[in-house]
N, C-alpha and C positions, 0 to 999 in steps of 0.2 A: 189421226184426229188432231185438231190443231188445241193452242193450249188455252185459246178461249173455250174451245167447248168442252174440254176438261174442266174446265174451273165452273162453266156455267151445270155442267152434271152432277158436281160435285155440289155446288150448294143448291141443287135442287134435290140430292140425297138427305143432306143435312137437315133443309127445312121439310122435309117429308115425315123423318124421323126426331122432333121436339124431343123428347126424351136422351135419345141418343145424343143429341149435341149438348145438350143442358151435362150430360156424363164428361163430357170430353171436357169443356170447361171448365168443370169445376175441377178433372182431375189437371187440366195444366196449371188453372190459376193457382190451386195449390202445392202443386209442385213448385212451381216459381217462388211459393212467396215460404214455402218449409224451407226450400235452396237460400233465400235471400236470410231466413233466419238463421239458419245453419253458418253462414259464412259469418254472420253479425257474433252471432254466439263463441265462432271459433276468435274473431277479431281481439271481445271482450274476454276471453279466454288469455287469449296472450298477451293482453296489453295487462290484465294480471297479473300472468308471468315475468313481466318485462319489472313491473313496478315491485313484485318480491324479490327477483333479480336485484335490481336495483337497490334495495333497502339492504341486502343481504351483503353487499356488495360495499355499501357505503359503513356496513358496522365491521366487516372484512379489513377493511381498511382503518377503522378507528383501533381493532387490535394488531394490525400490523405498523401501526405508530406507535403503540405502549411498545412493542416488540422492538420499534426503532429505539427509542428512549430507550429500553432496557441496555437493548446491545450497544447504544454509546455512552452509559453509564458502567456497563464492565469495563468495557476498552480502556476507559477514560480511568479506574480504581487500576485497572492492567499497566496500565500507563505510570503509576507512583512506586513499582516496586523495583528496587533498584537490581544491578547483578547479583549482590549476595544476597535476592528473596527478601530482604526489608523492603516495608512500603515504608514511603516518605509522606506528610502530609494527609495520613489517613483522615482524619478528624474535617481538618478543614475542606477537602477535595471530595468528601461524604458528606458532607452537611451543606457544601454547595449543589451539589447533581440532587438529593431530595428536597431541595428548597425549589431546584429548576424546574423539579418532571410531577407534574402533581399526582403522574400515575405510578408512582414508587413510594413505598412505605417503611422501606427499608433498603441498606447496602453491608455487603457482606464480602470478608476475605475468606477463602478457606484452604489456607495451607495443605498441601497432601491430604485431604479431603474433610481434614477438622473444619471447624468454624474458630478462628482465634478473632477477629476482629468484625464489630457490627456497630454500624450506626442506625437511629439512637440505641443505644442499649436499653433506656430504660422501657422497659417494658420487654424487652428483645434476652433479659437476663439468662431465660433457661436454655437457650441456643447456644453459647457460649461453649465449647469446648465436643460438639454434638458431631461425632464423628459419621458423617452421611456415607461413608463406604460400607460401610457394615451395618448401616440401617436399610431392611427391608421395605419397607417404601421408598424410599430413595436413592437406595443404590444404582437400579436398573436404570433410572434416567441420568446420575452421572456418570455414570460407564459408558451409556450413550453419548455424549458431551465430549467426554475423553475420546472416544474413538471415532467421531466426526471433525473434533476438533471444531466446533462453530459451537453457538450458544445452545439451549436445549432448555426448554419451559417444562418442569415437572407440574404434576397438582391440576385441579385444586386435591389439597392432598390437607392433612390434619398438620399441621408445623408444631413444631419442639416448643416455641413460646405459647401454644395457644391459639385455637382457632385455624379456621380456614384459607389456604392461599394457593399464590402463582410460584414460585421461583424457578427463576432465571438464572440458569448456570453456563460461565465463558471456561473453559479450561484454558491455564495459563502454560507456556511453557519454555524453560529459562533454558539458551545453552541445549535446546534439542532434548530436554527432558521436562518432564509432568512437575509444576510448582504444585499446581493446584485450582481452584476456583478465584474467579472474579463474579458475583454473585448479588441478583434483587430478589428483593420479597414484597411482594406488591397482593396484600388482602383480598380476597376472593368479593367483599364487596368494592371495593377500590378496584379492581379488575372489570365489574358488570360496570358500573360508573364508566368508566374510559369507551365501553363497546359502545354505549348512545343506546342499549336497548330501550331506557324509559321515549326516548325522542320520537319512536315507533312503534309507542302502542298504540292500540284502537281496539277494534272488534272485528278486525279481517283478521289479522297474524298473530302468533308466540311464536316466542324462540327458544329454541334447546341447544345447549351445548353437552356433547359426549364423547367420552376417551375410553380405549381398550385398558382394564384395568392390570397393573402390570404381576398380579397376583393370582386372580380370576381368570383374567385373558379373556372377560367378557366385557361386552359395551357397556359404561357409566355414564349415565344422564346425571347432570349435575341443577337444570333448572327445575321450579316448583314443576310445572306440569308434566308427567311423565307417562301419561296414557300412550297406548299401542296409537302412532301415527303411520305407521308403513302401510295405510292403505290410501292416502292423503296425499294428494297431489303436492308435495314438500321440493322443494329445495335445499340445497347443502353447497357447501363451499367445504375445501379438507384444510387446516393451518399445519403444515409440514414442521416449525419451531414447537411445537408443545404434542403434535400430533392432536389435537384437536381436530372435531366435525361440529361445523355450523350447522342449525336447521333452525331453517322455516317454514313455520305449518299454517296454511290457514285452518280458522276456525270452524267456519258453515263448509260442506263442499256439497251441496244442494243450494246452496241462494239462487246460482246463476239458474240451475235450469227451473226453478223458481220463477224468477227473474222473467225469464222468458218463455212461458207460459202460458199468460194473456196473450201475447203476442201470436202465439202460436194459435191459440182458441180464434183470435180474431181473425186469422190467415185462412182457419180452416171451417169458419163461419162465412167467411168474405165470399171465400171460393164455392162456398155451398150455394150464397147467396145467389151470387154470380151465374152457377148451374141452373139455378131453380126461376133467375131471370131469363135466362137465355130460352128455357124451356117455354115460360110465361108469355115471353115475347113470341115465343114461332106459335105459341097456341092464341096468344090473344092480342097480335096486333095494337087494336084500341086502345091496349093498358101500358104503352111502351113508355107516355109521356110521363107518368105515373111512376113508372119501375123506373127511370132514368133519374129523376128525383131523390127517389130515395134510396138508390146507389150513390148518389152524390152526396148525402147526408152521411152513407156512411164512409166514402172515400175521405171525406173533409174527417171524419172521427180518426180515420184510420191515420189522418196526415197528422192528427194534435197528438196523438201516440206514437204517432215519429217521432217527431217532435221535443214529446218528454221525453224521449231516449236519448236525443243527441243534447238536451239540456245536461242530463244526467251523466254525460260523457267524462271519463276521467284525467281529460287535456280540455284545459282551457280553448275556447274556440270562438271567433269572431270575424261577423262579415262586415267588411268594410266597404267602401267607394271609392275607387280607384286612383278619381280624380281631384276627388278633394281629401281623402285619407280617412275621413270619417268615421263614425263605427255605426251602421246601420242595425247591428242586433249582435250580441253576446250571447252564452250559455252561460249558465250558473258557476261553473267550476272557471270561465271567465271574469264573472266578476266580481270572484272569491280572488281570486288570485291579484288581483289591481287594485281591489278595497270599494268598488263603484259597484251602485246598485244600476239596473238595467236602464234606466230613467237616466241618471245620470250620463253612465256613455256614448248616450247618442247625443249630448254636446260636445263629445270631445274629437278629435282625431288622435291618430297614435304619432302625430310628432307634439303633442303635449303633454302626454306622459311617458316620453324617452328620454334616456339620457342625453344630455348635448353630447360628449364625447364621442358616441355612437347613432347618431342621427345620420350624419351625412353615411355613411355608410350603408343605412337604409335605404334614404333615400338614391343612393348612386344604384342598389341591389333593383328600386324601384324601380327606378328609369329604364335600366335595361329589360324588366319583364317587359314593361307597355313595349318597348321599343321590338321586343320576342327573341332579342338577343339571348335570352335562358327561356327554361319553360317554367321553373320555380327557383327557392331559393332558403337555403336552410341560414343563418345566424344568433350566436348565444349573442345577446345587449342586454340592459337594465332597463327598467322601468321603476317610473314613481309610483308608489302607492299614494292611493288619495290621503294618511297619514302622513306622508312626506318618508318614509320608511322607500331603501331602494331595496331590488329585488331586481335575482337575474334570472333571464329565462332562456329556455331553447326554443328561437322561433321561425316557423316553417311556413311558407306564402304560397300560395296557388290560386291561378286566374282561373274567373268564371266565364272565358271567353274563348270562343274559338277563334284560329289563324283567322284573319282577315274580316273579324267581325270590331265592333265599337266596342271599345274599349269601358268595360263597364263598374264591376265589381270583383274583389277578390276574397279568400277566406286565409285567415289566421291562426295558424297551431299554436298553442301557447302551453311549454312546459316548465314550471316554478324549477328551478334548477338552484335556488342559493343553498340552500344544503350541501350540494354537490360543488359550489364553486367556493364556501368556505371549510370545508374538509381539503380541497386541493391545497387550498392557503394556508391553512394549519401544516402541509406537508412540505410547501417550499419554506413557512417557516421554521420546521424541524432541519432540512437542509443546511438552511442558512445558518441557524447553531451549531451545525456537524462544521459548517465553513469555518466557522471562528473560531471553533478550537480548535480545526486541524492548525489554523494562523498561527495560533497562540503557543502553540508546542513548541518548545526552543528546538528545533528541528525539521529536516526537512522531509512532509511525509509523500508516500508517490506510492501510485502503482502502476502495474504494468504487467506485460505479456511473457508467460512463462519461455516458451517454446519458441514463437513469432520474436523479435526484435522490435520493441515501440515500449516507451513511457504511455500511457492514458492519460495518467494524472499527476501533477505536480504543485506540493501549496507553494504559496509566495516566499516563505522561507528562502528557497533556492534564490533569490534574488540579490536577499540580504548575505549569505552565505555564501554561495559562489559566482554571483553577479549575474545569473541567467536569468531571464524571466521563463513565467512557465509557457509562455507560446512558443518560445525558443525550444522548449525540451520537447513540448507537441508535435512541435512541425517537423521535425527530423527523427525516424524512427530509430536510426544510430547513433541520438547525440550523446545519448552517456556513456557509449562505447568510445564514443571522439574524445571526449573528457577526462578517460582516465587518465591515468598517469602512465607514458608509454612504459616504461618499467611492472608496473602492475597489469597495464591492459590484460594478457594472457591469460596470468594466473586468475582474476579477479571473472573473466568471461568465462574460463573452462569451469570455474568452480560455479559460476551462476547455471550451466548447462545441467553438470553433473546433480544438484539439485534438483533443480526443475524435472528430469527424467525423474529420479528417486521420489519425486513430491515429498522435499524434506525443507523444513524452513535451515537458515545459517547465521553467520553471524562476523563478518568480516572486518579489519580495517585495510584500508588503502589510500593512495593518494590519487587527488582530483585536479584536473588543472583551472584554477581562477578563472573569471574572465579579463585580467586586469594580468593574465600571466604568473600570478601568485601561484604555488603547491599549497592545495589543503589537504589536512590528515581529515578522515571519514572513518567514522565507525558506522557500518549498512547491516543494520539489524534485519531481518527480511524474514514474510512467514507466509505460509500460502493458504491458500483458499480460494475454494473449488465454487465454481459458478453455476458450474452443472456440473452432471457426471461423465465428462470427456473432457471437462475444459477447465482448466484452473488458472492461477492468477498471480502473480506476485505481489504483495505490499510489506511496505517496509519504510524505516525511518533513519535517514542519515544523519549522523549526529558532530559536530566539528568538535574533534579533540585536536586541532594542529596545537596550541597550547601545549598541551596536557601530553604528547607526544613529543613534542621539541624537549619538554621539562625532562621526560626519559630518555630521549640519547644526549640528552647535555648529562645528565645522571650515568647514563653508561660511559659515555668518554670518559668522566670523570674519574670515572673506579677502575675502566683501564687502563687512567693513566696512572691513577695511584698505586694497582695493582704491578704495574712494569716498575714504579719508582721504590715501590719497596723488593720489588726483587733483586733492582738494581743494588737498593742499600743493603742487602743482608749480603749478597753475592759482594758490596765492596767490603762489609765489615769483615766478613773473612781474609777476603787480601791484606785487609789493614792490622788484622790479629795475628796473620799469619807473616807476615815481613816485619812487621817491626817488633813482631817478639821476636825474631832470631836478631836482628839488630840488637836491641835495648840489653838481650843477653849476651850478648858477645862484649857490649860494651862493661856493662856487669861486671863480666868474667874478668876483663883486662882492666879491671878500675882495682880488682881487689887482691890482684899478681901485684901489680905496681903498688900496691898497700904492704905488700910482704917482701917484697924484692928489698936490698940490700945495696948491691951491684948496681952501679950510677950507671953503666953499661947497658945492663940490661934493663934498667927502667928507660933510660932513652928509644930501644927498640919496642918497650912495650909500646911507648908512647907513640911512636911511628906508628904499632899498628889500630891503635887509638885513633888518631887521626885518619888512619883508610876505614875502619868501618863506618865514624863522622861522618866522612864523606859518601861513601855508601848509603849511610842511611838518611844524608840531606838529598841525594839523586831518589832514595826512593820517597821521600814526600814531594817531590817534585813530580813523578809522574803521577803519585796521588791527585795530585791535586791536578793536574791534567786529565785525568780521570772524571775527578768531581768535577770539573769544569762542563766536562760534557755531558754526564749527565745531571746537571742540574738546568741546564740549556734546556728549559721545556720548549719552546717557542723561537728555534735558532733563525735568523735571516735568510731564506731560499731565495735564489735568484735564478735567470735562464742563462745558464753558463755552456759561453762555446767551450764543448772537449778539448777540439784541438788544441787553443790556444795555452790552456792550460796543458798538457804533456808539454806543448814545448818548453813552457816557461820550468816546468819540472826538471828535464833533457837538461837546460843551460844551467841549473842548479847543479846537478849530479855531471859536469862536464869533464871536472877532474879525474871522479873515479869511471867513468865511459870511458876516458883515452888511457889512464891508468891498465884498465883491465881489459884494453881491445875489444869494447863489448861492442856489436851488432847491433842496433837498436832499427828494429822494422815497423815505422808508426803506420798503418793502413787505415787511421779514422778518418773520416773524410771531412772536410772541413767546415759542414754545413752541420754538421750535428752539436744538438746540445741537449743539457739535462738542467731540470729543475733540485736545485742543491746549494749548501753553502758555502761561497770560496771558499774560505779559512779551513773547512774541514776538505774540500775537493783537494787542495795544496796538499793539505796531511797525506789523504790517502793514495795519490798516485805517488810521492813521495817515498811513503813506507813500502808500497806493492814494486817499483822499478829498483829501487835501491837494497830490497833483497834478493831479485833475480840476478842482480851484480855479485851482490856479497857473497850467495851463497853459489856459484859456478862452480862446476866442475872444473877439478884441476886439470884435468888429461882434456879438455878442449876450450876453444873460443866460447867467450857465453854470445849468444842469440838471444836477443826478446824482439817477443812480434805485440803489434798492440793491434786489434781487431773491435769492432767496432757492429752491432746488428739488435734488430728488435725481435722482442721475445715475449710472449704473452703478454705485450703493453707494458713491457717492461724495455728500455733502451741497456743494454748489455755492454762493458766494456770488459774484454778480454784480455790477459796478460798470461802470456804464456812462454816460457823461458826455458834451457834444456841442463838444468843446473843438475843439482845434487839429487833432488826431489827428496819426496817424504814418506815414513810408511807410516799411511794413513791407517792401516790397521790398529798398528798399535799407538799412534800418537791422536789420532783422528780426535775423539772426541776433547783432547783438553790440547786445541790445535789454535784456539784462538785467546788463551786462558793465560792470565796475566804473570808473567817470569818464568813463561813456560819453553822452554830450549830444547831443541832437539838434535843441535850438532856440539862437535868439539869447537867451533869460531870461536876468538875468542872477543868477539865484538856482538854476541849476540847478549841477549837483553832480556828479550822475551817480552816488551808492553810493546810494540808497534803494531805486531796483528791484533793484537787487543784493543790499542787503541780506536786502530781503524775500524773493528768492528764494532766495536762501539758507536763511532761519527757515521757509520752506516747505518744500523739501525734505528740510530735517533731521524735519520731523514729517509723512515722506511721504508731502507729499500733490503738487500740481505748481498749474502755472499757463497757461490757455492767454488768448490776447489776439487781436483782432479791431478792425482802424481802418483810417479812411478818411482822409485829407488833408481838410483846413478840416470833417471832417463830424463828427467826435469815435471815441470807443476805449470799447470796452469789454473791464474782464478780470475773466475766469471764477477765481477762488480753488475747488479742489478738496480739501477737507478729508476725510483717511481715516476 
C-alpha cells in the first residue's frame, strides 16, 4: 500500500470517528503545552537558584573581606612585636588598623594566651588580663588557632567585656615557639553590618547563620528566624575561618507552583478546547468558521499571558532593530533596570544610553553578528540611567534571523550586575592596602615555593635593598639561590630544605650578594603556610642588618684584640716581675756589702761586680723593651716579601760564623716564592732560627741546615732543619719559647730569641710548630698566613 493511501485511510478513520480525534487532540495539545510549562517552571526554578546563589555568594564574599581585614590586622599587630616578645607602637599601630577597617571594633595582644594589651580599652576594661586558655568557651577555638597555625574566628560567643561577638585569633610564634595571640574583636552587630544582609532583604529570602557548638556539639543558629527550614529548598555555603554555615531560605515554597497554575488551567482548557473543536468540526462542518474565531480569541488571550510572563521575567529583556539599534519593546524588569518607562525606550537606541568607553566594542560585537561571524555574544559594559546614575550589566545579544535571511531584529539580555562589580572593587581595594603595607615594611617581604625552587612574590623593597627588582627575582626560579653569598649558599639551601620537609618556620642570618657587587648581612625570618592540605608555602621577611652586623665583628675584633693584648701584658708583667726582681736584688745585696766592707780591695771587686749586674740588667730592659715593641705593634706594615732574597741577605750577615763553624747551608726555596709579612720582623726571625742551628751544633759533627720551602693548608711553610744537639721536647717543650728560657750549657745562649721570634710571629698570624730528637738535631716548621 503506497503512503498516499495510508494517509488518505487514515483520515478517513479519523474523520469517521469525531469523538476519537477530538481525544487525541486534546491529549497531545496538552501534553505539549503541561511539557512547555514544565520546562518554563524548571527555567523559573533555577534562575531562582542562580539569583539565591548569587546573593549568597556575594554576602560570602562581604564576610570573607571582614576575614581579610581581620587577618591583615593581626599580621600587621604580629608585625610590632619585637625578638624579646615586646610589641613596639601598640597604641599607635591599633588605633590606625581600627580607624582603617570599619569592620573591627577592637584589637588585641594575647601573650601566652592572657589578653595584656587592647585597643580602645575603654569600654574593653574587663578583658584585661582574661586568660582564654582556660576559659571554656574559648579555649577549644584557640587550641584550634594554635594547631593550624592560621587565624581562627571563634563566636558569636558572650565576650569578657560584655555583649556579643566575632574574635579573630593569629597565633604568634617567636624563635619556633607559641608567643601567643595577635587578635580582633569585631561585635556581632558590627559583623551582620559588614555581610550586606539588610542590602538583601525582600519577601523572597532570610538568612541564618550556624556553628556546631563547641560544648553541646549541636548546631547554633545565631539569626532571629530559627523555624525548622530543612525541608526548604535552601542554600549554604560552609566558611572554613570561624567554621560557620551560611543559609539561605526562601520564604513561600509554593508561589511558583502558584504561579503557574493559571497557566496550567489555561493549557488544559485550551487543549480541551481544542478537543472539543476538533470534534465540533468533524461533526458540523458549517460551524468551522465560527470555531476558528473563537480559537483565535483565545490563542491571542493565551499570547497576552505569555506575554505577562516574559514581562514578569527576572533579567531585563529588550527587542531591538538591528539596523538602526533601536529598542522596539522592553520587559518591565527592563525598564526598571535603565530608569525609562516603556514609552520612553522606544525613542531611544542602546548606543545612547552606553557608556562611550564601551560602545565601540559593541558595536565591533555588532558588526560581526550581522556579518554571522558569531552566532551571539555575551559582554559586561555600563549603561546610563535616565537619572544620569551608571550601572553595569551583563549583556547577552541574540539574532531573530535565520542564515541567509534579512537581517532584521535582535533580543537583549540585560543583567544589573553593579552590586557584583563594586564588591570586586572593594576587593582589589583591599589588595591594594595589603600592597602598601607590604611597601611600607622596612623589609623585604616574599613568598615562595616550599619544595619546588621559584620566589612568587617579591615587594619592591628588594630593589631599594639589594638592587633587584621583583620581576628580576620572578623570572628566574633560582635567583635567590644565585644571590647568596657563595660561602653561605649551602648551609642557607640545606637548612631551607630541611624545614620545608619538617613544615617548621626558621629564622636565619646570611649574606646576600648586592647588585652593585656589595655583601649584604640578611636576617630571613620565614614561616609557613599551608595552601591546602598537600601544599604549603614559604613567607617570610628579610631584614638588612649589614650595619648592625659590621657593628658586631668590629665588636668582636675588638675584644679579641684586647683579649690577646692583655694576655700579652699579664704574661709580660711576670717576666718584668720576675727579672728585674732578681736584678734590683742582687743590686741590693752588693749596695749594702760595699756599705759594710772596710777593705778598699774588696770594695773595688764589689764594685766590679756592681757594674756586671748594671749591665745585666740594662740588656734585660733592652730586650724588654723589644718585647714591648712588638707587641704593642697592633697594625705592623705587611708586605709581599720574596723568601729568597731575604735567606740570602740573612746567609751574608751570619757569613763569619758559617765559614767559622764549617756549616753546610742547603737553601731549597725556590725563588719565586713569597709571603705576606713584615721585613723588619722577617730579618729577625730567619736571623734568630739559622743562627741557632749554627750555635747550637753538634760537636762530634759538621753542622748541616737545609732550608725547605711548601704549602700547607693555605699556609706557605718555611722549614729549617738542622742535625745539631736537638732538644728534649718532653721535658722542655712547653716553656720552649718562653722568655730567658736555656736549655743548654752555651754559654751565649740568652733565652729571648725564640721568644722573640715567636712573638713577631704570631703578631703576623701565622704560628710555629718544632720537631727534635736529643744529639739527632730540630727541625721548625715557620707557617706564614
Amino acid at each position: 500500500m503506497s503512503l498516499d493511501s495510508k494517509i488518505t485511510t487514515l483520515n478517513s478513520w479519523l474523520l469517521s470517528r469525531p469523538k476519537t480525534s477530538g481525544m487525541l487532540v486534546f491529549i497531545i495539545l496538552l501534553s505539549v503545552f503541561n511539557l512547555s510549562i514544565y520546562f518554563r517552571y524548571q527555567t523559573v526554578k533555577e534562575i531562582e537558584q542562580h539569583d539565591m546563589a548569587n546573593i549568597l555568594g556575594v554576602v560570602k564574599q562581604n564576610i570573607e573581606q571582614t576575614m581579610r581585614n581581620s587577618y591583615v590586622a593581626t599580621i600587621t599587630l604580629a608585625l610590632t612585636i619585637d625578638d624579646s616578645g615586646n610589641p613596639k607602637n601598640f597604641e599607635e599601630v591599633s588605633k590606625s588598623l581600627v580607624n582603617s577597617y570599619n569592620s573591627i571594633d577592637a584589637v588585641q595582644l594575647v601573650p601566652n594566651g592572657i589578653i595584656k594589651y587592647t585597643y580602645p580599652i575603654k569600654g574593653n576594661e574587663a578583658a584585661t588580663n582574661f586568660d582564654i586558655l582556660h576559659s571554656p568557651l574559648h579555649r577549644k577555638a584557640a587550641l584550634k588557632a594554635i594547631k593550624t597555625k592560621a587565624i581562627y574566628f571563634s563566636g558569636p560567643v558572650a565576650l569578657k567585656q560584655g555583649g556579643i561577638g566575632v574574635v579573630g585569633r593569629l597565633p604568634i610564634f617567636k624563635k619556633g615557639k607559641f608567643w601567643g595571640f595577635s587578635a580582633v574583636v569585631v561585635h556581632f552587630n558590627t559583623f551582620l553590618k559588614s555581610t550586606g544582609f539588610s542590602t538583601f532583604k525582600n519577601d523572597k529570602y532570610y538568612f541564618q547563620i550556624s556553628k556546631i557548638n563547641p560544648i553541646t556539639n549541636k548546631e547554633e543558629f545565631f539569626l532571629e528566624n530559627k523555624s525548622d527550614f530543612s525541608k526548604s529548598d535552601y542554600q549554604k555555603v560552609e566558611i572554613p575561618e570561624g567554621d560557620w554555615t551560611l543559609y539561605i531560605i526562601p520564604k513561600k515554597q509554593s508561589y511558583l507552583l502558584a504561579e503557574f497554575f493559571p497557566i496550567a488551567l489555561i493549557s488544559f482548557c485550551l487543549s480541551l478546547l481544542c478537543g472539543l473543536f476538533v470534534t465540533t468540526l468533524l461533526k458540523k462542518p458549517s460551524e468551522l468558521q465560527e470555531f476558528v474565531k473563537l480559537q483565535t480569541s483565545k490563542l491571542r488571550r493565551s499570547e497576552f499571558l505569555f506575554k505577562s510572563i516574559f514581562d514578569h521575567a527576572g533579567l531585563g529583556i529588550s527587542h531591538i532593530n538591528s539596523s538602526t539599534g533601536t529598542f522596539i519593546d522592553g520587559n518591565d524588569k527592563f525598564c526598571e533596570i535603565i530608569g525609562y518607562t516603556h514609552e520612553e525606550i522606544k525613542e531611544l537606541n542602546f548606543m545612547m544610553i552606553t557608556h562611550p568607553d564601551d560602545l565601540q566594542l559593541d558595536l565591533d560585537n555588532m558588526e560581526r553578528l550581522r556579518k554571522g561571524e558569531i552566532a551571539q555574544f555575551s559582554m559586561e559594559k555600563r549603561y546610563f540611567r535616565k537619572n544620569g546614575e551608571i550601572i553595569w550589566v551583563n549583556l547577552t545579544v541574540s539574532p531573530l534571523w535565520e542564515k541567509d535571511e534579512k537581517i532584521k531584529t535582535h533580543i537583549a539580555i540585560v543583567e544589573d550586575i553593579t552590586k557584583r562589580r563594586a564588591s570586586e572593587q572593594l576587593i582589589l581595594e583591599s589588595q591594594q592596602k595589603i600592597k602598601d603595607l607590604i611597601d611600607s615594611i622596612d623589609g623585604i617581604v616574599w613568598e615562595g615555593n616550599s619544595e619546588e625552587p621559584g620566589i612568587t612574590f617579591i615587594s619592591k623593597k628588594s630593589e631599594s635593598i639589594l638592587g633587584y627588582t621583583p620581576e628580576e627575582w620572578i623570572a628566574d626560579d633560582y635567583f635567590w639561590r644565585k644571590i647568596i653569598h657563595p660561602e653561605d649558599r649551602d648551609w642557607v639551601i640545606k637548612k631551607s630544605a630541611e624545614c620545608a620537609k619538617e613544615r617548621k618556620p626558621f629564622d636565619s642570618e646570611y649574606r646576600m650578594i648586592h647588585k652593585n657587587g656589595n655583601t649584604v648581612w640578611v636576617r630571613d625570618i620565614v614561616s609557613i603556610y599551608h595552601e591546602s592540605e598537600n601544599s604549603i608555602k614559604f613567607r617570610g621577611i628579610l631584614i638588612d642588618i649589614t650595619k648592625s652586623k659590621q657593628f658586631e665583628i668590629d665588636l668582636n675584633n675588638s675584644l679579641k684584640l684586647v683579649t690577646e693584648q692583655n694576655k700579652r701584658l699579664l704574661n709580660f708583667s711576670h717576666i718584668v716581675s720576675h727579672n728585674l726582681r732578681s736584678h734590683t736584688s742582687n743590686i741590693q745585696s752588693l749596695i749594702n756589702l760595699i756599705e759594710l766592707t772596710e777593705d778598699k780591695k774588696e770594695e773595688e771587686e764589689l764594685l766590679a761586680l756592681l757594674k756586671s749586674v748594671s749591665e745585666a740588667l740594662n740588656e734585660t730592659i733592652d730586650n724588654l723593651n723589644e718585647v714591648v715593641s712588638i707587641q704593642t705593634d697592633i697594625t705592623p706594615v705587611i708586605e709581599d716579601l720574596n723568601l729568597n732574597k731575604y735567606i740570602n741577605r740573612t746567609l751574608e750577615v751570619l757569613r763569619d760564623q758559617i765559614l767559622k763553624n764549617d756549616a753546610d747551608i742547603r737553601n731549597n726555596v725556590p725563588e719565586t716564592v713569597t709571603v705576606k709579612f713584615n721585613p723588619a720582623y722577617l730579618e729577625s726571625v730567619l736571623l734568630n732560627f739559622i743562627s741557632n742551628s749554627i750555635r747550637y751544633k753538634h760537636p762530634d759533627r759538621k753542622p748541616v741546615i737545609e732550608l725547605n720551602s711548601y704549602i700547607e693548608n693555605n699556609f706557605q711553610v718555611l722549614e729549617i732543619k738542622d742535625n745539631g744537639i736537638g732538644i728534649d721536647l718532653k721535658k722542655n717543650g712547653d716553656k720552649l719559647f718562653g722568655m730567658y728560657k736555656t736549655f743548654t750549657n752555651n754559654a751565649e745562649s740568652r733565652g729571648i730569641g725564640l721568644f722573640i721570634s715567636k712573638n713577631q710571629i704570631d703578631t703576623m698570624n701565622g704560628k710555629i710548630e718544632v720537631e727534635s730528637t736529643l744529639n739527632e738535631g730540630t727541625t721548625f716548621k715557620i707557617y706564614f698566613k
